[in-house]
C-alpha positions, 0 to 999 in steps of 0.5 A: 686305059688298057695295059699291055701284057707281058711274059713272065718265066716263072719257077714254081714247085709242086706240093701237097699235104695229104693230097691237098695240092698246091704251087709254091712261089718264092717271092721272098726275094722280089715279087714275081706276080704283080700284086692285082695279078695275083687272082687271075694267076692262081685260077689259071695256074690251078685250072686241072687239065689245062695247066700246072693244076692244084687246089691252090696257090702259095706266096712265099714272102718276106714279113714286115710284121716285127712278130713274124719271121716270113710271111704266107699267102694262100689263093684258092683255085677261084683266084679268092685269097684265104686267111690261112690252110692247114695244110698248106702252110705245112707245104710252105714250111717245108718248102722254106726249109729245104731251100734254105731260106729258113733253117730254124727249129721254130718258124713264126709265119705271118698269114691273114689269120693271125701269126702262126707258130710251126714246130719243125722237125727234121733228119738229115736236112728234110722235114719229117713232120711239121706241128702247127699251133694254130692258135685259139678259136672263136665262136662268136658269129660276128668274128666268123662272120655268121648272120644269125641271132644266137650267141654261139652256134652249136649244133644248131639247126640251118636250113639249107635247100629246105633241109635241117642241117645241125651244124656248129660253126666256128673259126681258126683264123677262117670260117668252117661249119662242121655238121656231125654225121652217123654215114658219111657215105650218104653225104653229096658233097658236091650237091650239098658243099657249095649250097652250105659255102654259098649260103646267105647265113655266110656273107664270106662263105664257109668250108663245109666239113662232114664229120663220123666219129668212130670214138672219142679219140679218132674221127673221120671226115670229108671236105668242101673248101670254099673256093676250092671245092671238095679236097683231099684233106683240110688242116684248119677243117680238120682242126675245126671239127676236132675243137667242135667236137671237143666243145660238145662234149663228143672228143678227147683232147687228142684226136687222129683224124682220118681224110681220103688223103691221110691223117692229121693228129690234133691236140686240143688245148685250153687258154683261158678258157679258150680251146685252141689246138695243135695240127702236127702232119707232113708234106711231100715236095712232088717236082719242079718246074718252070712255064711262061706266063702271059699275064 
C-alpha cells in the first residue's frame, strides 16, 4: 500500500569540525523525521548543490541507556548510519551545550560504538575545544569486521585493483584502514578510496586513511569515508591512524595531526594492555536555517 507523503518544516543548524560538515536536528524533544525516513532524508539533505549540502546528518536525541546522558545518531551522505564520527560528535556537543540542552562540564553521549565520554571546556557560555575519550580499540577482524585468516592485521599486504597495499586494520567503535605512506601527493583518493571501502575483505565497508609521518610526534593525512567519500578531516580516522601507528612502533603517545581542514591533537593510552585514545579539537556553528521537507 502506498503511504502518502507530507510536509514537514524543519529546523536544522549547520555545522562543521574541521571542514567535516554536517546538519544538526534536534529531536530530544520528539522525533521530527519518521524513523524509516531517516535514510532518504540524510541523502537528500547532504545532496551539494541541490540542497542544505554536507557530509552527513546529526540526531540529537534523548537516552534510554541508564549509562548515558543523551543519545547521537550520525547518517552518512548515502543515507547509511554510522556507528560513531570523530568530528561529529564534536558538532554535536557543541551544539547540546550552547542550546542548553546539556549545560555539564562532562557529557556521557550514547552512539552505535559504545558511550562516549567528552570532556568539555568552555569561556563565557561557548565551547572552546571538546576532548573525547573515544575508548579503546580492537584489532580483532571478527569485531571490525575483516574476512581474512590473520589474527590481527598489521601492516599487512592487500590486494587491492592488482595492487599490494600494506595496510593495518582496526576499529574505535567503526572500521578504518590505515595505509601508511612516504608522499601523500601521489595518492588518487578518489580513484583508490572506494575500491579499499567497497572491497570484499570489508563485508561492512571501511574508511580509508592515507597516512605520512613528519616525526613521531606529528603526522599528516587524507581521508576516504565510507559512505561519505573523500572529507575534510576524520576524528575517528585520525585516531585510528595515531593508535596504528602507536602499535607499530612509528608514534608517540601524543600526537598532532594535520587534515586539509585543521588539526586534531590525539593522545594515546593503555587500559590493560589495550590502547585507547583521547581525540581533543573544536567545532564551529555556521547558520541556521528552516526548509520544507516533502518526505
Amino acid at each position: 500500500m502506498k503511504m502518502d507523503k507530507k510536509n514537514v518544516k524543519l529546523n536544522f543548524s549547520k555545522m562543521h569540525g574541521l571542514g567535516n560538515d554536517y546538519v544538526v536536528i534536534n529531536e530530544f524533544n520528539g522525533e521530527i523525521i519518521p524513523e524509516d525516513k531517516k535514510p532518504a532524508t540524510a541523502k537528500k539533505l547532504c545532496k551539494r548543490g541541490f540542497s542544505v549540502g554536507a557530509d552527513g546528518v546529526i540526531f540529537v536525541a534523548q537516552s534510554n541507556n541508564n549509562d548515558a546522558d543523551i543519545r547521537f545518531r550520525i547518517f552518512n551522505a548515502d543515507g547509511s548510519e554510522a556507528e560513531m564520527c570523530g568530528n561529529g560528535i564534536r558538532c554535536f556537543a557543541k551544539y547540546v551545550y550552547e542550546n542548553n540542552i546539556l549545560f555539564v562540564d562532562n557529557m556521557l553521549v550514547e552512539t552505535r560504538g559504545g558511550v562516549k565520554k567528552l570532556l568539555l571546556n568552555a569561556k563565557n557560555g561557548k565551547l572552546t575545544s571538546i576532548k573525547v575519550d573515544m575508548g579503546l580499540a580492537t584489532f580483532n577482524p571478527r569485531e571490525i569486521p575483516m574476512k581474512t585468516d590473520k589474527d590481527e592485521f598489521l601492516n599487512e599486504v592487500l590486494i587491492v585493483d592488482n595492487k599490494p597495499f600494506y595496510m593495518t586494520v582496526l576499529s574505535v567503535g567503526n572500521p578504518h584502514a590505515v595505509i601508511f605512506t612516504e608522499n601523500l601527493k601521489n595518492v588518487n583518493l578518489n580513484e583508490i578510496g572506494p575500491l579499499i571501502e567497497n572491497h570484499e575483505a570489508f563485508p561492512e565497508r571501511i574508511n580509508a586513511h592515507f597516512v605520512h609521518i613528519l616525526d613521531e610526534n606529528e603526522i599528516e593525512m587524507i581521508t576516504w569515508e565510507r559512505g561519505s567519500g573523500v572529507t575534510m578531516a576524520c576524528g575517528t580516522g585520525a585516531t585510528s591512524s595515531v593508535i596504528a601507528g602507536y602499535r607499530l612502533g612509528f608514534l608517540e603517545n601524543d600526537v598532532l595531526v594535520h587534515l586539509p581542514g585543521g588539526e586534531l591533537h590525539i593522545n594515546v593510552y593503555r587500559e590493560n594492555d589495550i590502547i585507547g585514545a583521547f581525540m581533543e579539537g573544536d567545532a564551529t556553528m555556521v547558520f541556521k536555517g528552516s526548509m520544507e521537507l516533502h518526505i
